[in-house]
N, C-alpha and C positions, 0 to 999 in steps of 0.2 A: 692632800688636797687635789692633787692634779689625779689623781686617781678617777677622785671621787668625780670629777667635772668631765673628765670623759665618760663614764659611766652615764652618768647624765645626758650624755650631748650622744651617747649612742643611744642611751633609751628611746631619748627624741624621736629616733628613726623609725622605731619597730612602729609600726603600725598601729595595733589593738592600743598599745601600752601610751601611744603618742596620743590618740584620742581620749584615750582614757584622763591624760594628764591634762588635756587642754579643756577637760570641764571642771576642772579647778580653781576657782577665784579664790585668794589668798592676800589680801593686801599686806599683812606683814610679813608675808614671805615673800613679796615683790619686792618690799624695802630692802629686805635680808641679800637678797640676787642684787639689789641693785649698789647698795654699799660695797658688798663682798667684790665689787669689777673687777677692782686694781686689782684682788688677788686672784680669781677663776672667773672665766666667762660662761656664765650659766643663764638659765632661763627656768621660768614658773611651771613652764611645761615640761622642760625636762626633770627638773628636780622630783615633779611627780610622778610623772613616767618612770622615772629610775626607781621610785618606793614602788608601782605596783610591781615593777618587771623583777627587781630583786627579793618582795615579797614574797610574788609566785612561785620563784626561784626556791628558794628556801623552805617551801611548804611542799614543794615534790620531790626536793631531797630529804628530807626529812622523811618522807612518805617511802621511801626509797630504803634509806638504810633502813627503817621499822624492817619493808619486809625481809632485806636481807638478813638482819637479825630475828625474823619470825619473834614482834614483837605485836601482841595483840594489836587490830585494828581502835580497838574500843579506849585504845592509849596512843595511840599513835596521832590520830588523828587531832583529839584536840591539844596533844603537846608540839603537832606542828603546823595547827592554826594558830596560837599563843603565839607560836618564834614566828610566824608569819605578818603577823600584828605588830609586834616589838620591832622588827626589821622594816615593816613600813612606817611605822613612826620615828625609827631611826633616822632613816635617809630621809623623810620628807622635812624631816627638823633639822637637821645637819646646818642649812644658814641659817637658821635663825639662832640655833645655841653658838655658833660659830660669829655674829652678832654678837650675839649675850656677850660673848667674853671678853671682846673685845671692849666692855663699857669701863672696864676698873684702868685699862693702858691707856685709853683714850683721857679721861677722866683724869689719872695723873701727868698725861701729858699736857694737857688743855692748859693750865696755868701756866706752863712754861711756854706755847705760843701767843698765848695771852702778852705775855713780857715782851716781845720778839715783835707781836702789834704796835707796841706801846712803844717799844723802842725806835722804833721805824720812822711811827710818826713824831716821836720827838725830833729826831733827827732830819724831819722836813720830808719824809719818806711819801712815797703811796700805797692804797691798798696793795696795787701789785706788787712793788717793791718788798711789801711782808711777807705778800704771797711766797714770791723766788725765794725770799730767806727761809722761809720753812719747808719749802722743797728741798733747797739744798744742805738741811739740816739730818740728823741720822735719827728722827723720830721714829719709831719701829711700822706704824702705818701712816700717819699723818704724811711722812713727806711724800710717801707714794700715791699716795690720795691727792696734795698739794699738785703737783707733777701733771697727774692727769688734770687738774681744774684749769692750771698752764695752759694745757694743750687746748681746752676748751677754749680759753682768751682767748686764741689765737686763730680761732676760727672765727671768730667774732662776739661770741658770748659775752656781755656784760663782767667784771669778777666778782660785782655786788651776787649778780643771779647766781655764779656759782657758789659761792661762799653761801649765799642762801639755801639753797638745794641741796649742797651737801650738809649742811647743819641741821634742815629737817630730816634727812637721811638714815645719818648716824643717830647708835644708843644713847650716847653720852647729853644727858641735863646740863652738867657742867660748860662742856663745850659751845652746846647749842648756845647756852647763856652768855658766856663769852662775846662769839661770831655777833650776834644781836647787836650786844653796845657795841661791839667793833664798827658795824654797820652805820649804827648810827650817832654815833663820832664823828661822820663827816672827816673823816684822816686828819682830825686835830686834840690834842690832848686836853682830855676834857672832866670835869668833877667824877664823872660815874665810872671813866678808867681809873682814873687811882683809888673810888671806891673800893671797884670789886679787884685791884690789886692786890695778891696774897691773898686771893681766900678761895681758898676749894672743897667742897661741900662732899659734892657726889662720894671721892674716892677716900675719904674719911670714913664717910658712913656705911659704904660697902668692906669697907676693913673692919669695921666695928662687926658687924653683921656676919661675917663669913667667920668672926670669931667667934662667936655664938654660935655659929652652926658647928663648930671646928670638934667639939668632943663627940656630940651623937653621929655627928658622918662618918667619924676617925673609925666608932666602933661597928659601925652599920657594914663599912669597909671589911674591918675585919673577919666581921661575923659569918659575912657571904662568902669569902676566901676560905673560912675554916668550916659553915658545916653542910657549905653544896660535894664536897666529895664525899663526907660523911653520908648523906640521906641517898649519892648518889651509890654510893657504896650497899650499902641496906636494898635499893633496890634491886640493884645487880645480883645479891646475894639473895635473896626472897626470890628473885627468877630463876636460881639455880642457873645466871650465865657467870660463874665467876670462874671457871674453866675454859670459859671462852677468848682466844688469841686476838680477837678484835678489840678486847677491852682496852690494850696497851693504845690503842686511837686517842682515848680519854685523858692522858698525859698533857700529851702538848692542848689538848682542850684546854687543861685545868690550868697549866701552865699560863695562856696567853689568856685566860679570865682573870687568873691573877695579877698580871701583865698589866692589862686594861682598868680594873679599877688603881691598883696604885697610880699609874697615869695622871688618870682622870683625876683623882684627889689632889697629886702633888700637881698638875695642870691649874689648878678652881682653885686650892685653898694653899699655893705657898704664898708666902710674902715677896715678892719679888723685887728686893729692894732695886738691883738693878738688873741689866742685862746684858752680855758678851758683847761687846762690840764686834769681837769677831769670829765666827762657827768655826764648826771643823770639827778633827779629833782631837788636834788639840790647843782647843777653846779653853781659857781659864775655868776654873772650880767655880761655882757657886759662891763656896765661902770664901775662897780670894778675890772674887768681886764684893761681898757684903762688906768685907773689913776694907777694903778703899773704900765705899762710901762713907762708910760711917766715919772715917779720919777727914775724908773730901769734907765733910759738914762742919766739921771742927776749922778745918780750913776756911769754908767760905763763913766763916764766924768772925774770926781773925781777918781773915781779908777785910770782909765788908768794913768794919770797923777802924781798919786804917784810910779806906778810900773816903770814909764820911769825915774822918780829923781833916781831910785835905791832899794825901799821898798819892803820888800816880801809881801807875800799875806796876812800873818798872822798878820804884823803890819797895809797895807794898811787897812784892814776892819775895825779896832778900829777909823783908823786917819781918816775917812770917813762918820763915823756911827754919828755925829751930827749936820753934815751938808745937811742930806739928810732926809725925808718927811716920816712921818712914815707908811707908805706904804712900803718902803725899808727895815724901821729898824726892821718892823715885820721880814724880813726876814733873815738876819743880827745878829742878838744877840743871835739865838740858835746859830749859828755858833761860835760866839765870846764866849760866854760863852763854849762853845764844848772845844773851845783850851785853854783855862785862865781858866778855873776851871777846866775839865776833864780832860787836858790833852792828848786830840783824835788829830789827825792827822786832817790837813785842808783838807783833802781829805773827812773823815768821817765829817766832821763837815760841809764843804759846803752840803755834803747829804742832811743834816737837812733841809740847807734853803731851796733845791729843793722841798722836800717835803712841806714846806709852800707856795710857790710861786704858784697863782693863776692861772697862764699864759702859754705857752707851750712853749713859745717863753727865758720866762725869765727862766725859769729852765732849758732852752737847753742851753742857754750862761752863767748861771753858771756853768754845767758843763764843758763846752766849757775852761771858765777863769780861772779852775785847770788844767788842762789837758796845757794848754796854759805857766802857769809858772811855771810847773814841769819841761818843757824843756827850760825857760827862762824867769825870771820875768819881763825885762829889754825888749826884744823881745815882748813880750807879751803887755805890755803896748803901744806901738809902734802900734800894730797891732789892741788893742782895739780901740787905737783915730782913726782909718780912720772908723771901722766897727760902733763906734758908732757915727761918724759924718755923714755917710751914712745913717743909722736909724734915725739921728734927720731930715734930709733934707726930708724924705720920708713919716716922720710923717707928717712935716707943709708939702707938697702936700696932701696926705691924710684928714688932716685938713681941707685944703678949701672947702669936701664935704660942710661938718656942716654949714659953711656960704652960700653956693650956696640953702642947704633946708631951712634953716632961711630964705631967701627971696622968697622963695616961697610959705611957711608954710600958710598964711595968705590968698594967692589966694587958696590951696588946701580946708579950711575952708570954705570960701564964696562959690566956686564951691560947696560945700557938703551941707551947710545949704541950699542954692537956689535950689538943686536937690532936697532934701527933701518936700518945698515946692510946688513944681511944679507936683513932684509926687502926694502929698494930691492931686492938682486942678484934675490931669488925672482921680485917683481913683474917686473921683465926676462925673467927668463929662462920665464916662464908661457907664452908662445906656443912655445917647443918642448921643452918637458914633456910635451905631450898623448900619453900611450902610443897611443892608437888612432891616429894621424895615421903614427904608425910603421908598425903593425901593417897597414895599410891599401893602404900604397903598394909596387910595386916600389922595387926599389935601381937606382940611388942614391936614397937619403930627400932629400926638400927640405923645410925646415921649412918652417910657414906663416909668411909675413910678414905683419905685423898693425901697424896705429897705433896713435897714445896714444888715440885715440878708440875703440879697440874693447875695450882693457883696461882702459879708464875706470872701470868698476865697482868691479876690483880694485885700484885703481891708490887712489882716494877711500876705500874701506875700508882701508886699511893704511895711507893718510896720517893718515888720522882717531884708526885704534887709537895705529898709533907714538905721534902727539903725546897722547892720553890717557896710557898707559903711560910715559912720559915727567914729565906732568906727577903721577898716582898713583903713582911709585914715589919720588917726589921726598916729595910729603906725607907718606908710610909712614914714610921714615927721618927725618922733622922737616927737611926741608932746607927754606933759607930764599928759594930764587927756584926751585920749583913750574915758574911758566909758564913762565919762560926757558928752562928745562931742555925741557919739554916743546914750546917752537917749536926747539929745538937738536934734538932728536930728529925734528922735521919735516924740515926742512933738509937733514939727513944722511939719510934716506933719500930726500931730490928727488933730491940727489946723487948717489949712488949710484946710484937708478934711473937718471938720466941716463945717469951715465957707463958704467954695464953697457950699454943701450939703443944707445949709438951705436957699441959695440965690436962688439956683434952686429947692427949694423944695423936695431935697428928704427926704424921710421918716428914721430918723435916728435909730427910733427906732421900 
């Protein structure tokens, strides 16, 4: 992202490109710039600027390598109009789809500030008083967005206006719905907060949805991974460039296309039950965060349930802690030992577990579950069974990713190995592909005989892709041996090329 906003804030500058950009009116790309603040400082006119100037970019290089490769104009041209077109629609959508994504975090976070309102004003709070709590909360955009609405207070701004402004803003329906009744609540707790208590729409229904999309994208993915080197292979070879040392270029091409859609798939459509509290190298796994939560739920099951008989906080965690998975109790027992041997305050002592807790999610609703029965332990419990019967329901939607890639894992495999394959027979058969070598000669045609050393090029590009494609189509569907797959996918195409290579007699060595 900081890339991309320099890019932009230089475009700005150039002249041609800067004018060009400032006859753009885009209101939902003014939205997009304007949401996006807290993370990059952009503007409408650069964002455009940056699609014509990198467009341009991209169509004279393009133009560029054709001629260095003496590849007909009558192909060049409109294959680097297309990338020219694609690359300004890239950059000029960049916030807006960088928006988009942001509607499922936001969405699942909304309810949980929702509670954080609610809690607030139970406790005699004010708007702003919710405000600072959700700034100083680890919501992945919300507190940084909260933060700067702070800084707006503080210049004088109303916090109704901002809390207004930013809810027209932002993607998320949810939220927006939320902020409204917040607003108008009048900072007292009222029928239509404990209505829309525990209920969150949006990010149900975008999980439902993205499941649904979840098999035709999986294979859409794949498809493009396995047969753009294949067709680009064929072309290569019909050019009679498959002798050519530049081809090895096309490696880290194919490589970093492969790269970029598993991204983008495992980006849009994983589950994301939760998220690392803390980056780095090394940030916990994935799946050692999934499996806290899902024991976390079973937790806040148990918990709620003793706080609603009548229990404080400080007995519930002891009355809980051996019924729950030791995922929890790691988190759990410095707190308990905090108050049964220190003598610290539950307050100081939930600290503890936050700082163990793997998750971003589980350290936000512990502290969320102090905070909750300072003002009412009885209340509180009340409040955790709707929010965590909301979490378990959204897990099993979430959930039936995993089953939806389980059944497709096994065609993604066969599509990979069989590309692999096929690719070996191409790499063979490239020395008498060359149309012009036809066209050229009287009949009888004799193909040209070639060694491994003259196909070399092509032969190290397709090794390279195959086992990349191999091992990215393996991480896509969550499979559990990646690299095997991907030297398996090597192999089968040596193979192959071999055994096509000596059936046609090329020269292998």
């Amino acid at each position: 992202m900081p890339i991309y906003s320099r890019v932009c804030n230089v475009s700005a500058r150039v002249p041609i490109f800067s004018t060009l950009g400032n006859r753009s009116k885009n209101r939902e790309l003014e939205k997009a710039v304007n949401f996006l603040a807290p993370l990059m400082m952009l503007s409408v006119q650069g964002v455009m600027a940056a699609a014509y100037l990198m467009s341009t970019a991209i169509f004279v290089l393009l133009l560029l390598i054709a001629f260095f490769l003496e590849i007909n104009l009558f192909l060049s041209i409109p294959l680097a109009t297309i990338s020219a077109i694609l690359m300004h629609y890239a950059i000029g959508t960049y916030p807006l789809s960088k928006m988009n994504s942001f509607r499922l975090s936001l969405s699942e976070e909304a309810d949980i500030v929702f509670e954080q309102f609610v809690l607030v004003f139970q406790s005699g709070g004010t708007i702003f008083n919710a405000i600072e709590m959700v700034a100083q909360s680890h919501h992945p955009f919300l507190s940084m967005a909260f933060k700067e609405i702070i800084a707006r207070i503080e210049t004088g701004v109303p916090p109704e206006t901002c809390l207004m402004e930013f809810a027209n803003g932002q993607p998320s329906d949810d939220l927006r719905r939320y902020i409204i009744v917040i607003l108008s609540s009048l900072e007292r707790r009222t029928d239509l907060l404990e209505a829309l208590s525990g209920e969150s729409f949006e990010a149900d229904m975008t999980l439902r949805q993205r499941n649904m999309e979840l098999e035709s994208r999986l294979l859409i993915v794949a498809a493009l991974v396995t047969y753009v080197p294949i067709l680009l292979t064929l072309a290569i070879s019909l050019g009679g460039m498959a002798t050519n040392p530049l081809i090895i270029l096309f490696a880290p091409v194919f490589i970093m296309l492969n790269m970029l859609l598993k991204s983008q798939f495992t980006s849009q459509f994983s589950a994301y039950f939760d998220r690392p509290r803390e980056g780095g190298i090394i940030a916990p796994s994935q799946k050692d965060i999934i499996a806290e939560y899902d024991e976390f739920l079973n937790f806040l099951m148990l918990l709620s349930e003793r706080l609603r008989l009548g229990d404080t906080l400080e007995v519930a965690l002891p009355a809980t802690r051996n019924e729950v998975g030791p995922e929890v109790q790691r988190l759990i027992d410095p707190a308990i030992n905090s108050v049964y041997w220190q003598g610290n305050s539950i307050k100081e002592a939930i600290a503890l577990s936050v700082n163990e807790a793997l998750g971003q999610r589980v350290a936000g609703m512990l502290e969320m579950i102090v905070l909750m029965c300072e003002a009412s332990a009885k209340d509180a419990g009340e409040r955790l069974a709707r929010i965590t019967t909301r979490l378990v329901k959204r897990s099993a939607v979430a959930k039936e990713r995993d089953s939806i890639i389980a059944a497709q894992r096994l065609k993604i495999y066969i599509l990979s190995l069989t590309s692999a394959f096929v690719l070996g027979l191409l790499a063979s058969l490239s020395p008498f592909l060359f149309i012009g070598s036809l066209l050229s000669q009287d009949p009888p045609w004799t193909p040209m005989v070639l060694s491994l050393f003259d196909v070399l090029p092509l032969i190290l590009t397709l090794l390279l892709t195959t086992v990349s494609m191999g091992y990215q189509n393996t991480v896509m569907v969550s499979g559990s041996r990646g690299k095997m797959m991907g030297i398996i996918c090597g192999l089968i195409f040596w193979m192959s090329f071999s055994l096509s290579a000596s059936l046609l007699h090329l020269e292998l060595v």
